[in-house]
Every structure is written in structure tokens, then in C-alpha cells.
C-alpha positions as CSV (number, residue, x, y, z in Angstrom):
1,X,25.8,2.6,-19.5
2,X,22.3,1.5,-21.3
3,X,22.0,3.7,-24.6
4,X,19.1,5.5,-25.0
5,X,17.9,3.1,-27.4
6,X,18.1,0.4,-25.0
7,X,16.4,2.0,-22.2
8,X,13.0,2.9,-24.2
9,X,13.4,-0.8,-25.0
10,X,13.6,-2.2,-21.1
11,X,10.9,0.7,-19.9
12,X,8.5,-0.3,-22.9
13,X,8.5,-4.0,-22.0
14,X,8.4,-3.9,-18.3
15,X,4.8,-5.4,-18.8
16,X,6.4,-8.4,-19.4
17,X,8.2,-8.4,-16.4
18,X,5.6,-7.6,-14.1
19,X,3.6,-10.4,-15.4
20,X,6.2,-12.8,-15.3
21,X,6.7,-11.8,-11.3
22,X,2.9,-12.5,-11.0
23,X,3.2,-16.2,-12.8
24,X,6.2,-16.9,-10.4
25,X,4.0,-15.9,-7.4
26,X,1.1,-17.8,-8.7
27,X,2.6,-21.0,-9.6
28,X,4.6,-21.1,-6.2
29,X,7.7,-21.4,-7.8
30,X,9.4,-18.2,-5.8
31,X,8.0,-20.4,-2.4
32,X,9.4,-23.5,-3.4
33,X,13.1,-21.8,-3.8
34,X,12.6,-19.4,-0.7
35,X,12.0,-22.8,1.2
36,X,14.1,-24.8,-0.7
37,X,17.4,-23.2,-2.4
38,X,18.4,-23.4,-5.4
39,X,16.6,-26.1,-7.5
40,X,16.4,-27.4,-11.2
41,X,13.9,-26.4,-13.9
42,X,13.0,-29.9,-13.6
43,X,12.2,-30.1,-9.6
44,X,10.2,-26.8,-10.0
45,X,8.7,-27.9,-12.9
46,X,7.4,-31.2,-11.4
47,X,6.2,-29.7,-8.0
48,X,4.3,-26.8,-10.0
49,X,2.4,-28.2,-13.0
50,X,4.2,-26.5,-15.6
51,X,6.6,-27.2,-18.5
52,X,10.3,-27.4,-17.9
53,X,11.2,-26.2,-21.4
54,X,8.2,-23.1,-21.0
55,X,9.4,-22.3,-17.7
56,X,13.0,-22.1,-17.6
57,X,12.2,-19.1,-20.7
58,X,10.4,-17.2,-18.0
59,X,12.7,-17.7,-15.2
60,X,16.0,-17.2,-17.3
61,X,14.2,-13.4,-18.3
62,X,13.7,-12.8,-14.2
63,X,17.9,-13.0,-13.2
64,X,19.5,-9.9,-15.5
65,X,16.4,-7.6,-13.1
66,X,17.8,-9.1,-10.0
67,X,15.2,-11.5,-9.0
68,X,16.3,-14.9,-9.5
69,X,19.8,-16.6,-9.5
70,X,21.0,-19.4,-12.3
71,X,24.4,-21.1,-11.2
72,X,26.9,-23.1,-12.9
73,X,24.9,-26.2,-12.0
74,X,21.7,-25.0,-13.7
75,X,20.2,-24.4,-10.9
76,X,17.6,-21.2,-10.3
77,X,17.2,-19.7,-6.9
78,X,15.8,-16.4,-5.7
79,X,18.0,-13.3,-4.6
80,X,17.1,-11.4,-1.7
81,X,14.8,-8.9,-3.6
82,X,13.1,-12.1,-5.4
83,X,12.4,-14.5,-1.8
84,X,9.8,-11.1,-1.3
85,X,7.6,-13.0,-3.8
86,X,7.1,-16.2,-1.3
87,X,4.1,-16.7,0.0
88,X,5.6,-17.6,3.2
89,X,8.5,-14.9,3.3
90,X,7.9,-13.0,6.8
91,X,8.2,-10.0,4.4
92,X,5.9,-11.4,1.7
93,X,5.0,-8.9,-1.0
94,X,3.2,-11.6,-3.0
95,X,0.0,-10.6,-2.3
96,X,0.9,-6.9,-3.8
97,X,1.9,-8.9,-6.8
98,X,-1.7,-10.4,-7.1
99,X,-3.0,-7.9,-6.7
100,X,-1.1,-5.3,-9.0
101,X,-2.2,-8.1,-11.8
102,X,-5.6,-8.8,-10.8
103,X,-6.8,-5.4,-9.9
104,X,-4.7,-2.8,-11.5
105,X,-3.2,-4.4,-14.5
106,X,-5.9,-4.1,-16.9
107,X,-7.9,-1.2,-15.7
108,X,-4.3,0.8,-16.3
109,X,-4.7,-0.2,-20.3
110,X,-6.8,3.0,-20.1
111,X,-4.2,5.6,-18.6
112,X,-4.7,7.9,-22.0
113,X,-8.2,8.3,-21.1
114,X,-7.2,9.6,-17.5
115,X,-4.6,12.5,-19.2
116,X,-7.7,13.3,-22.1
117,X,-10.4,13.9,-19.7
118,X,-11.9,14.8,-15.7
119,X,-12.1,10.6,-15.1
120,X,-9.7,8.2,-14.4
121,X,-9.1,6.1,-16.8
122,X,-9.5,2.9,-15.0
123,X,-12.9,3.9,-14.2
124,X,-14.1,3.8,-17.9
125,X,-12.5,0.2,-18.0
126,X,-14.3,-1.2,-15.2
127,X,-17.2,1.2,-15.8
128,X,-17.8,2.2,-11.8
129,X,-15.7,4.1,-9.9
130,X,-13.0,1.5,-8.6
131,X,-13.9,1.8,-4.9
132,X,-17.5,0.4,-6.0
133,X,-16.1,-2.1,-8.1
134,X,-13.2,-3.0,-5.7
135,X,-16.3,-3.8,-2.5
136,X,-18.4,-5.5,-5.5
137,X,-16.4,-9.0,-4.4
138,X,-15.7,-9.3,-0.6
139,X,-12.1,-11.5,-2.0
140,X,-11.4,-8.7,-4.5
141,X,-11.4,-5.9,-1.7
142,X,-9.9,-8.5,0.6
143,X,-7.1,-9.2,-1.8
144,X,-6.5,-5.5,-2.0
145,X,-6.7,-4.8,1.4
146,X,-3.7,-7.4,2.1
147,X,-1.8,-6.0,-0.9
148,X,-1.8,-2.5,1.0
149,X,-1.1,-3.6,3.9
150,X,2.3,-5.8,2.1
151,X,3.6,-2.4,0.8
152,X,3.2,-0.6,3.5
153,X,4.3,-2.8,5.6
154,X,7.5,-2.8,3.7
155,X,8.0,0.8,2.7
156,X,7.2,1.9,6.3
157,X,9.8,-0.3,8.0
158,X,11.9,2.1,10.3
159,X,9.4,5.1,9.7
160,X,8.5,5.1,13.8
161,X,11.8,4.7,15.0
162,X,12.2,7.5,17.7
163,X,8.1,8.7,17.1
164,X,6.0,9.0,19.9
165,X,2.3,9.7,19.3
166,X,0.6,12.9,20.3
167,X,-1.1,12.8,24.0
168,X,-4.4,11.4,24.0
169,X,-6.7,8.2,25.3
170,X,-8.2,7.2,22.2
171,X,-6.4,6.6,19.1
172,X,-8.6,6.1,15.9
173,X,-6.4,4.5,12.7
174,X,-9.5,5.8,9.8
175,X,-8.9,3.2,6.6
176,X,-7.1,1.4,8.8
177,X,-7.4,-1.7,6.9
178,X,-6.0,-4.8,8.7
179,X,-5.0,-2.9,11.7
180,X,-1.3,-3.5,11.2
181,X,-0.8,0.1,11.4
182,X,-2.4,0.7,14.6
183,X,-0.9,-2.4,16.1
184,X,2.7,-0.8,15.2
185,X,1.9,2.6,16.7
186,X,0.5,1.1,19.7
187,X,2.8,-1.7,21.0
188,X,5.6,1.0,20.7
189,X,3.7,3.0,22.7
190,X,4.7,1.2,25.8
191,X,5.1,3.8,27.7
192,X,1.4,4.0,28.0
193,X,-0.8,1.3,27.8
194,X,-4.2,3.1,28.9
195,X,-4.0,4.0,24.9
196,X,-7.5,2.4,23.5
197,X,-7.3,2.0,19.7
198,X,-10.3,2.3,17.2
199,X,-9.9,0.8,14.0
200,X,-12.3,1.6,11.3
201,X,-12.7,1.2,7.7
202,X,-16.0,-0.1,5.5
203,X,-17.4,-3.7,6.9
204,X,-15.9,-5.2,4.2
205,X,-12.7,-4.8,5.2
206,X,-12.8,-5.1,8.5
207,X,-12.6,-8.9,9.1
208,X,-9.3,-8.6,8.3
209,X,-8.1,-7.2,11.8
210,X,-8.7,-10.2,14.0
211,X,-6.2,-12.2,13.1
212,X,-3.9,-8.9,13.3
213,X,-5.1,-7.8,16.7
214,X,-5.0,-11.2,17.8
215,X,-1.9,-12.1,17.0
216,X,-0.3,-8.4,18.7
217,X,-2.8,-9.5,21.8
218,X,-4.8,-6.1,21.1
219,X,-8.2,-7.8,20.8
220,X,-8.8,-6.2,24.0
221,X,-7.5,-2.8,23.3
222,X,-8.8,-1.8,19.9
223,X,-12.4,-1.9,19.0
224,X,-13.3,-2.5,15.6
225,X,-15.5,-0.2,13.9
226,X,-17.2,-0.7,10.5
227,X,-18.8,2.5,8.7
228,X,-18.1,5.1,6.4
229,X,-15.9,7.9,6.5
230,X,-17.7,10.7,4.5
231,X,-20.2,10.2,6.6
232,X,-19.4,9.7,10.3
233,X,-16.3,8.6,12.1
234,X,-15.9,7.6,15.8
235,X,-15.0,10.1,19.1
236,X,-11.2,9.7,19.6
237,X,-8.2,12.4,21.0
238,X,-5.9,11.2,18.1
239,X,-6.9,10.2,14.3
240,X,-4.2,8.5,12.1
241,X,-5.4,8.9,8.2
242,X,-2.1,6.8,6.8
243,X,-2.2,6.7,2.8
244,X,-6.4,7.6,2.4
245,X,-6.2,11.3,1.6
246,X,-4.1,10.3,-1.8
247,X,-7.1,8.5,-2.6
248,X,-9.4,11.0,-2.8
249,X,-9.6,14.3,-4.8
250,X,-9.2,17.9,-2.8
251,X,-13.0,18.0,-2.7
252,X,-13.6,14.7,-1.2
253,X,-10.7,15.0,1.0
254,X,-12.3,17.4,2.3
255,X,-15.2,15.8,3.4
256,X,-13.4,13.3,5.4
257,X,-11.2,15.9,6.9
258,X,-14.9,18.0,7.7
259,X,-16.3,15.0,8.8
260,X,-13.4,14.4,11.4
261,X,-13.6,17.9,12.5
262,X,-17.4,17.5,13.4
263,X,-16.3,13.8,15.5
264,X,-13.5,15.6,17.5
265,X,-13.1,17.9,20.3
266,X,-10.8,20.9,20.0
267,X,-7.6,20.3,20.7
268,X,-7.5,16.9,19.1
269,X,-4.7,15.3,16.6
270,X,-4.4,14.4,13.0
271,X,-1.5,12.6,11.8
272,X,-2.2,12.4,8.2
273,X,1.0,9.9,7.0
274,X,1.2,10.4,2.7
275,X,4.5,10.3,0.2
276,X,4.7,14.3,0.2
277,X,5.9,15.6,-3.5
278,X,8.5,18.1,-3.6
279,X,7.7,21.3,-4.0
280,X,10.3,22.1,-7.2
281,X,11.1,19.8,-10.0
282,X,13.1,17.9,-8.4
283,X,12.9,13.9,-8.8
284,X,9.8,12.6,-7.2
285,X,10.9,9.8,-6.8
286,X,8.1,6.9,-5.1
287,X,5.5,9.2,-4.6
288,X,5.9,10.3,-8.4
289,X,5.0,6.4,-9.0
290,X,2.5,6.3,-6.7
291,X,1.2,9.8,-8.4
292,X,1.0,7.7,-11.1
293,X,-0.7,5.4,-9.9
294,X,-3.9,7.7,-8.6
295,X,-3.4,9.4,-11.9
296,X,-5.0,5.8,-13.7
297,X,-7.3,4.6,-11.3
298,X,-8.5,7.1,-8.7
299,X,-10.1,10.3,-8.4
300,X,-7.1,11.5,-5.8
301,X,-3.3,12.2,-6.2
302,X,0.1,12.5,-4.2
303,X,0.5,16.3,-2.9
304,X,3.1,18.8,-2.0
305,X,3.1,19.9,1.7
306,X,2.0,23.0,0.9
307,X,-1.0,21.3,-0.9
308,X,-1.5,19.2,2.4
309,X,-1.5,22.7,4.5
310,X,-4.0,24.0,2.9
311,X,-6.0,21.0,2.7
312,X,-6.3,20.9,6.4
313,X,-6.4,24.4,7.2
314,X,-9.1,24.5,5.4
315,X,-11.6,21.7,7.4
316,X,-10.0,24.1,11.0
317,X,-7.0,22.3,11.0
318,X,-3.1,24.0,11.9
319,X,-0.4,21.8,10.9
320,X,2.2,21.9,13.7
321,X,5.0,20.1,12.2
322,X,6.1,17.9,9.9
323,X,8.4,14.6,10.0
324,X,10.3,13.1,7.7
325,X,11.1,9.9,8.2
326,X,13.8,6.9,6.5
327,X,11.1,5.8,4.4
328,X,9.2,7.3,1.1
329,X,6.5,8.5,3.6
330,X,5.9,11.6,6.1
331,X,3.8,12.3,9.2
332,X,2.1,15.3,8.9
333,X,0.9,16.4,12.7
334,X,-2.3,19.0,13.1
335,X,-4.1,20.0,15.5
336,X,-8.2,20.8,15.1
């Protein structure tokens, strides 16, 4: 059992940690033993430009948290947990790495600001709001939109099993991102391929879904869609808003909820798919670090089902049910 003592210490430097995941990442050395196997300090030294003696410090600190292995030999290699931070890894969560370091690292220096006052505090760091700073750089909000797609990606695996999607012609993924998302919900869907998809996000981020759709052989099924939510969205029978609404304070959420209702016809679906907080004090477990999260950076926060009810009953929208799923996330189903 960690003392007390000992457990402010590991909590307090876990800074370190996530920086030395991001040099790992950066100087390739978690691809070259993903693709490789266990290697010396030496090999991984000479393939990466860096110092043998410097580098076997960092990598020695990444084994007791379960990310790298060190056998008798000398040799490191990655665990399970640490072949995630290859580039190349099927299940690469690399890009969240860069992007936790490049984008939310610093900004998050200002976290005190956030519980002292109405702003976040990661918007007095960058001084904008961090959705204007984020589309400043077409990479930046490229990078990020990548990253989200990694995580969920990987938190959501198994979350459709046994789902069907509401009837309906038209399904419109809103923040879809990449498309990934949409391209999951659809292909399962093969019951009925008649389904059209619309993804749309801001036309920055959109360039992202053609490889996406390409590669699920969608190009001809989902039309891409660039524009802005708080001000119009496209016609569709279904609308999937998966991890947006956390985003977004209850005032703007409401917006985009309003601004939905005026696009749709009565009758249509909302699947609004968010890490739902519990309702007591019990642990909140993922979304509690996602809460977090919103709490440093952005205007919005992780909410309670409750709080989601009334959120959408309030744009003229009835919540019919909701599923919980194997993963940290849950569908919420309304009807307009």
C-alpha cells in the first residue's frame, strides 16, 4: 500500500511523467520498440539522435507506471499500454500525446485562475478563447482534431455493440471531426444502406474526412459539410452531437441545441453521446477528468443526466431513453 506521503509525492510529479510520454512519442523511440522488440539504450539511442546515458534516465522512470519493460539483458521494450504511443500502432494514441503537450500543457499552468473567476483559465494564458486560438493554425486544429479522434476512438471501442440507430434517411454527425464516428455508426448499419451521412464541422477541420471516408468507401455516401453550428446546420432525420455539448457552457449549448431544432422536422432524433456524471458523490471517475479538463480550458463541463434532460427539454426536446454502454460514455436518445 503507497503511504499517504508517497502518494502526494507520485500525484504532484505526474508532470514529469506526462512529458516524458510526449519525448518518447516525439523522438520515435516507443515506434522503434513497437516495430522492433526489445532493444538497447544504445540502438535507440543511435536511430533517434539522442544520448544513451540522458535517455536511458527517462526511459528507466517510464517501467515502475507500466509503460516500458527493462530485462535482464538491458534491454527496454514497451508493454501493452506503452506500444499505444507508436506512431504506427493500429491503436495509436500518439497523436493525443502531442497534442496534450502542445495544446493543453501550458494553457493548464493557469487552472487557479479558472476556480478564482467566470473564465477559464487557459483562456487568460493564450489570451482568446481556445477555440479561436485552436483555428488560428490550420496544423494546430488539425493536430487536435486527430488527437480527439485517438481517444475516442479508444474509449469508445465496444460502445455500439448491439446499437442500432434511430429510423431515418439522413444521418448528420455535428463536430464530426474526421468522420470516424459516422463511418462506425454507418457501416454497422448494414441493415440499411439507403442511410446518407452528413458530416459537418468548421472548414478547417473538415479535410480531415477524406482519407476517413475513403478508406471506409463512404465518399459516396456522406457529404461533407463545412459551417458553423451556432449558426446553421444541415436538414437531416437523425443528428449525432458525440462529445460537443461538454464543450460548451449551458447557454451556448443551447444555441446549438436551438439551432438544430430550427434545421429539423418534428419527429427527428438527437443522440447526444457525453461521459454523464453521477448524480450523488459517488466516484466520477473519467468524466470527473474530463470535467477537469473543461474546468481549465473551456467555457463547458461534463453533466449529470438530469442536467442533460433539462438541457434538451429546454430547445423542444424529450429524452426517450438513455444507454449506457461498456465504455466511459452514454447515448442519450431525444426526440424534437
Amino acid at each position: 500500500m503507497v503511504s499517504p506521503g508517497m502518494l502526494i509525492v507520485q500525484l504532484s510529479t505526474g508532470f514529469q511523467i506526462s512529458q516524458a510520454l510526449f519525448v518518447v512519442v516525439d523522438t520515435g523511440v516507443a515506434t522503434c520498440l513497437e516495430q522492433e522488440g526489445p532493444t538497447t539504450v544504445g540502438d535507440l539511442a543511435e536511430r533517434t539522435g539522442t544520448r544513451p546515458d540522458r535517455l536511458a534516465r527517462l526511459l528507466r522512470a517510464l517501467v515502475p507506471v507500466g509503460v516500458l519493460t527493462l530485462d535482464e539483458a538491458g534491454r527496454f521494450g514497451v508493454t501493452e499500454a506503452g506500444a499505444l504511443l507508436s506512431e504506427t500502432h493500429p491503436a495509436s494514441q500518439a497523436r493525443l500525446v502531442r497534442m496534450w503537450m502542445q495544446i493543453n500543457y501550458l494553457p493548464f499552468s493557469e487552472l487557479g485562475h479558472s476556480v478564482r473567476t467566470d473564465t477559464p483559465g487557459g483562456e487568460r494564458y493564450l489570451g482568446a478563447p481556445f477555440w479561436e486560438w485552436l483555428h488560428r493554425d490550420p496544423d494546430r486544429a488539425q493536430l487536435f482534431s486527430q488527437a480527439m479522434a485517438d481517444i475516442t476512438r479508444g474509449l469508445r471501442a465496444g460502445m455500439f455493440e448491439g446499437y442500432r440507430l434511430p429510423p431515418g434517411r439522413v444521418v448528420a454527425d455535428l463536430g464530426g471531426a474526421d468522420g470516424s464516428l459516422l463511418v462506425e455508426l454507418l457501416t454497422r448499419d448494414r441493415g440499411d444502406r439507403s442511410r446518407r451521412g452528413i458530416l459537418f464541422d468548421l472548414p478547417t477541420t473538415t479535410p480531415a474526412a477524406t482519407p476517413v471516408l475513403t478508406a471506409a468507401g463512404l465518399v459516396d455516401r456522406v457529404e461533407v459539410v463545412g459551417g458553423d453550428f451556432f449558426v446553421a446546420v444541415p436538414a437531416a432525420d437523425v443528428y449525432v452531437l458525440a462529445h460537443v455539448l461538454h464543450d460548451w457552457s449551458d447557454e451556448e449549448s443551447h444555441r446549438i441545441l436551438t439551432t438544430i431544432a430550427r434545421a429539423a422536422r418534428s419527429g427527428a432524433r438527437l443522440l447526444v453521446i457525453e461521459a454523464l456524471l453521477p448524480s450523488d458523490a459517488t466516484d466520477s471517475g473519467l468524466a470527473g477528468i474530463f470535467d477537469l479538463t473543461m474546468l481549465g480550458l473551456l467555457p463547458g463541463q461534463e453533466r449529470t443526466e438530469q442536467h442533460y434532460r433539462d438541457l434538451l427539454d429546454g430547445a423542444g426536446f424529450t429524452v426517450e431513453r438513455v444507454v449506457g454502454t461498456s465504455t466511459p460514455y452514454s447515448i442519450v436518445e431525444a426526440v424534437l
